[in-house]
N, C-alpha and C positions, 0 to 999 in steps of 0.2 A: 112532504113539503120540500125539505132537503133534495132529494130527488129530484125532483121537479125543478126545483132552481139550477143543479147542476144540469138537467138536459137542455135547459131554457139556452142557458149560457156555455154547451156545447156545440146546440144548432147555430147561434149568431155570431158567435167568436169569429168564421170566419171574417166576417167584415168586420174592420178594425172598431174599438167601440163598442159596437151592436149586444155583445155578451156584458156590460155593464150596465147598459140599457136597460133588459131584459130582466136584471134582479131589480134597476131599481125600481120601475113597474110596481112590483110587490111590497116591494118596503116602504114605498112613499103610500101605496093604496092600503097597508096593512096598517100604519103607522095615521092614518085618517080613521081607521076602524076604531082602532082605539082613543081615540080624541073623541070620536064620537060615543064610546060605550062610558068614558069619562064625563061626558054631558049630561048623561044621561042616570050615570050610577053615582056621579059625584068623590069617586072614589079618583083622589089625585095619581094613586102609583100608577092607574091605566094611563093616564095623563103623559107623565113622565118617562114609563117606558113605549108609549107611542110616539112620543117627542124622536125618542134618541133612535129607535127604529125608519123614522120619518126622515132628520138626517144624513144616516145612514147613506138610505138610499139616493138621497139627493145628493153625497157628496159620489158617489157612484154614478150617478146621473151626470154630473161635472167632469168626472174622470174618464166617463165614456167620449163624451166630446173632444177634452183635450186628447185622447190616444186615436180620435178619426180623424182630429184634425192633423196631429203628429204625433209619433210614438215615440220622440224622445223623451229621456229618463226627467223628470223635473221635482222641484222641492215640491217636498208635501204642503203644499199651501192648504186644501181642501180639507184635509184631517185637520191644521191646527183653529181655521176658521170653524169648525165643528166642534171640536174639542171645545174652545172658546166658549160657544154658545151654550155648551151643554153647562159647563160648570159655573158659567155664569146665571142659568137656569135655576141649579143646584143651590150655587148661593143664596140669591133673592127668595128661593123656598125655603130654605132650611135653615141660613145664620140668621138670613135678615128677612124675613118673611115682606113680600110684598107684590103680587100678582102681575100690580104694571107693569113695575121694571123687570121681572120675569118672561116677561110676554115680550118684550123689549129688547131685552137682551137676546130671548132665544130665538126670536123672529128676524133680528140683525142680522143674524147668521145664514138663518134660511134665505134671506133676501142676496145678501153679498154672494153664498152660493150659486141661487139662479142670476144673476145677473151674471155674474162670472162666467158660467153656462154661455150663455147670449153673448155676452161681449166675444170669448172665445169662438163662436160660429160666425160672427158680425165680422171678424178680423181673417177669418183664412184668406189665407193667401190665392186659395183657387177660385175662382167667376167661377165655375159651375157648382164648387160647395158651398160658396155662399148663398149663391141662387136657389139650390136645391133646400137649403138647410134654412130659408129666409123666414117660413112662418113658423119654423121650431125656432131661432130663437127669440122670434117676435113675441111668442107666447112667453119663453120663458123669463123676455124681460118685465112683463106685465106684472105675472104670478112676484118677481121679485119686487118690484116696486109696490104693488099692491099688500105684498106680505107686511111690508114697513110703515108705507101710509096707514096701515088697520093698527098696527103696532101704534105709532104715533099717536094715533086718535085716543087710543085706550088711555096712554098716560095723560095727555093735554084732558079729557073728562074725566078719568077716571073711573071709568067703566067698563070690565072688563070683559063683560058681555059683548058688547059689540062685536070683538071679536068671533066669540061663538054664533051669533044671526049673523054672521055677512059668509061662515060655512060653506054653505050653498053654491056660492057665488066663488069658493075657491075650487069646488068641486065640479065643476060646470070649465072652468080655466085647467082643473087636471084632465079632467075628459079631452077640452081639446087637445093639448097636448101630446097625452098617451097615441091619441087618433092622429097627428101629425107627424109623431115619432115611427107610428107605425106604417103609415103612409110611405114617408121619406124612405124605413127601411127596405121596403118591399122595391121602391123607384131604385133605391141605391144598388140592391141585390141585383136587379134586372140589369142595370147600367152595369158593374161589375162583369157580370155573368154574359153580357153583349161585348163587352171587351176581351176578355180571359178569349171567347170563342173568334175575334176579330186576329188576336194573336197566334192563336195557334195557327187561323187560316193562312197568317202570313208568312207563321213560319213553313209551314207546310210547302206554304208557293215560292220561299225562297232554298227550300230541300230541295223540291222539284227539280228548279231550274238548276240547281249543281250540278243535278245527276243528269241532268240533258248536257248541261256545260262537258262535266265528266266523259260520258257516252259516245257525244260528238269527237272529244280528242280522242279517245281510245281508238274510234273509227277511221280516223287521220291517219294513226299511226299507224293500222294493220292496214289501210289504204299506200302508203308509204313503202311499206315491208314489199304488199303485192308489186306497186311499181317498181322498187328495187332490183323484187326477182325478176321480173320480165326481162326484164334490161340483160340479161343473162342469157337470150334466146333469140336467136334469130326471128327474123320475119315470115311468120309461117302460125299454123295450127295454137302449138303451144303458144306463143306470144297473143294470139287474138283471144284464145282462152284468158290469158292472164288479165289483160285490157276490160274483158267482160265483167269478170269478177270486181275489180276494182271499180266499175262503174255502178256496182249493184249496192256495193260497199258505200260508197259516194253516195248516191239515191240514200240509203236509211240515213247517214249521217247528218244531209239535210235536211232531212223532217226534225231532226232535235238540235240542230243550229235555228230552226224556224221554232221551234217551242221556246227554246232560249231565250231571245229575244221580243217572243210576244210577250203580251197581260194575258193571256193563256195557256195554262201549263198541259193541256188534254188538247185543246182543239188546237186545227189547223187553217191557212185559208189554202182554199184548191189553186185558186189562182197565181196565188206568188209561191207557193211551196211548188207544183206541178212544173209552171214555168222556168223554174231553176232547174229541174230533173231533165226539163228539153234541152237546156243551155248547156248541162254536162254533155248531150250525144252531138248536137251541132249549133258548136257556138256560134253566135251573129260575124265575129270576126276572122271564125274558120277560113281561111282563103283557098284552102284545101277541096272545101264544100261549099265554096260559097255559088259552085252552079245551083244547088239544093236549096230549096225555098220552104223555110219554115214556117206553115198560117197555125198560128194559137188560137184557137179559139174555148181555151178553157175559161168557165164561169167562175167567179170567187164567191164560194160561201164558206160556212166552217163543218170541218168534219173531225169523227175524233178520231186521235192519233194511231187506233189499231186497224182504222180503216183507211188510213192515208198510205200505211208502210205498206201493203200488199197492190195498191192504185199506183202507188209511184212506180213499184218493181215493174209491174205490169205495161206499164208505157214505158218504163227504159224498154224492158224487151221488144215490143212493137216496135217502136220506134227506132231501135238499132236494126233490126232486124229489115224495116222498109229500106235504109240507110243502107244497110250493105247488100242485099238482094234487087232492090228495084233500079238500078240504074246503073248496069253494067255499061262498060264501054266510055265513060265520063259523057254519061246522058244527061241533059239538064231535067230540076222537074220540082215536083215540089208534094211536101210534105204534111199531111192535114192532122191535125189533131184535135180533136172537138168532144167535148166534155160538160153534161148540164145534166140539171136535174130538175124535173117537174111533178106534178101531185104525187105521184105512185112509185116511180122508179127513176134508176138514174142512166143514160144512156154516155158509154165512151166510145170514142169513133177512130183510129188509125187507119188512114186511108193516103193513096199516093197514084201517082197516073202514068209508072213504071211498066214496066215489061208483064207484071202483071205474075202471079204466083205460078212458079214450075210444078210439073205435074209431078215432077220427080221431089218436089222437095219432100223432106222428113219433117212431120208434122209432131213426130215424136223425139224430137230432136230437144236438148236438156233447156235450151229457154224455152219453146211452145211447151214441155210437159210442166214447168215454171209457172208458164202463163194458165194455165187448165187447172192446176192446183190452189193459185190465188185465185183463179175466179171461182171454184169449188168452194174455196174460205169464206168469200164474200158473197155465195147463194147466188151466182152471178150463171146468163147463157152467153156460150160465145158462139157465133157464129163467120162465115167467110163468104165475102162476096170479088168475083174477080172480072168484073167489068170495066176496061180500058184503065188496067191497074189493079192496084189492090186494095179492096175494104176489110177491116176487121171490125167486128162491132162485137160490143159487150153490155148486157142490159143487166142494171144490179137492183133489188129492191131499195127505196129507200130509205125505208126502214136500218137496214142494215146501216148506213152511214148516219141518219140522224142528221140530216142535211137538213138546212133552213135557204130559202131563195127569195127575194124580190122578185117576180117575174112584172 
């Protein structure tokens, strides 16, 4: 039994309360047992020590409330209101024999207890514990009023029966009760338990976004470092090298400046993370390029972030690559990029109406073997078309991106 009461009030503990609850369950339904083995055996001590078992648990009952309502430290009021009742119980049996005022006095107590109970949940502070907690202590203000009016009756008659036939009727008001307390704990646990996981999820998205916060500066700086050294280098090989990398650099770092600042810490959208990646190779205000005519035509849906970093690289390279090859001689012309996804797969298109791909070029050269290996990552065909210019097309499954579209 012991046993049993400490697992009881191991499992509920942790909702504040909830493990006082739990025992008194028992001692107020153990402490019924015995009142009734007293009705029935006539023998007063079951009486007696069902009385003080019965208290017990009610003043436990009260203590569970006030520690859910608040777990500050407070005078023992509920012990001396029990205390009270017992020995005033004791008295009327044993100095002064007289069943009324016994019944009276020990029912005062049980009454002031539940109501106490009740007024305590009637008075939190919180709208949703008093809501939640509205027909636990409706009940418990019943059982206490009713404990007193049956009290009342017996002395005003004189009969102390009544008390014992109206039993029943107390036990039917403990049912609901038990069934209300246990109700609420199960809502309250749930509620809990939907919180605790809301938090964590918050904190998790506010980890997130540091380490993207973090990510992005560190990428600044080693962006920073490479512009630095270039600056060291004439205009030639080495320096366009340098330029490249730094641009590759820039590409990741805005994928997690765009995580940053979304309500998503995995996805991305195509459209405005992509179009930032074009703006690195030719900005609208370049006056350098501004023969060169940029058509975006990328789609916005979201994709997640391990499929955006190898998308973005991949169209810098294109895209640098039509930019410095297709329009030698300061040709004007213009630059397509076009990007969508529909049922099955995702189709990207780098295309331009330049001189069109030299037969001499190195296809194995460190961006196209770049490009080959991200589309490799991404289960991706690439293929080349060079009609009045140059097409590059890349069809990816997609699956792979876990892409969502309006069409």
């Amino acid at each position: 039994m012991i046993a049993a009461l400490f697992y009881a009030w191991k499992v509920t503990v942790r909702l504040a309360g909830t493990g006082y609850w739990a025992i008194s369950f028992v001692g107020i339904g153990l402490g019924e047992v015995l009142y009734a083995v007293y009705v029935y055996s006539n023998l007063p001590a079951f009486a007696a020590v069902g009385y003080i078992i019965e208290i017990t648990g009610i003043v436990l009952l009260v203590r569970g409330c006030d520690k859910f309502i608040s777990n500050e430290k407070r005078f023992p009021s509920n012990e001396v209101i029990a205390l009270c009742g017992i020995l005033g119980s004791m008295l009327f049996s044993v100095q002064f024999p007289n069943p009324s005022l016994r019944l009276l006095v020990g029912n005062a107590a049980l009454s002031i207890l539940f109501i106490k109970a009740a007024v305590s949940l009637f008075a939190a502070r919180s709208t949703t514990v008093r809501q939640t907690m509205f027909a636990v202590a409706l009940i418990l203000g019943i059982i206490g009023f009713f404990e007193f009016s049956q009290a009342t009756l017996v002395v005003i008659t004189g009969n102390p029966f009544i008390y014992s036939e109206s039993k029943s009727t107390f036990l039917v008001l403990y049912c609901f009760l038990f069934t209300a307390l246990a109700v609420t704990l199960l809502q309250l646990g749930y509620s809990r338990f939907q919180n605790e996981l809301h938090e964590k999820s918050k904190d998790k998205e506010i980890l997130l976004k540091e380490m993207h916060h973090r990510t992005k500066n560190n990428l600044a700086l080693v962006s920073s470092l490479v512009t630095l050294e270039s600056s060291e280098f004439p205009e030639g090989s080495a320096k366009e090298a340098f330029i490249r990398i730094d641009s590759r650099i820039r590409t990741v770092a805005l994928l997690h400046e765009q995580l940053q600042h979304s309500g998503n810490t995995r996805m991305v959208d195509t459209g405005e993370y992509l179009s930032q990646v074009l703006k690195l190779i030719l900005p609208p205000s370049n006056t350098v390029n501004a023969r060169i005519v940029l058509e975006n035509e990328v789609a916005s849906f979201p994709i997640d972030m391990t499929a955006a970093i190898p998308l973005g690289l991949i169209i810098n390279e294109l895209a640098t690559n039509a930019l410095k090859h297709a329009f030698p001689g300061n040709r004007d012309g213009k630059i397509l990029v076009r990007f969508g996804c529909d049922a099955d797969q995702l189709e990207l298109v780098v295309a331009d109406d330049g001189v069109g791909m030299p037969e001499n070029l190195n296809k194995e050269s460190l961006g196209m073997s770049l490009v080959r290996a991200l589309t490799d990552q991404l289960r991706g065909n690439l293929r080349f078309e060079t009609n009045n210019g140059t097409r590059i097309i890349l069809a990816f499954p997609a699956s792979v991106f876990a892409c969502s579209q309006d069409n």
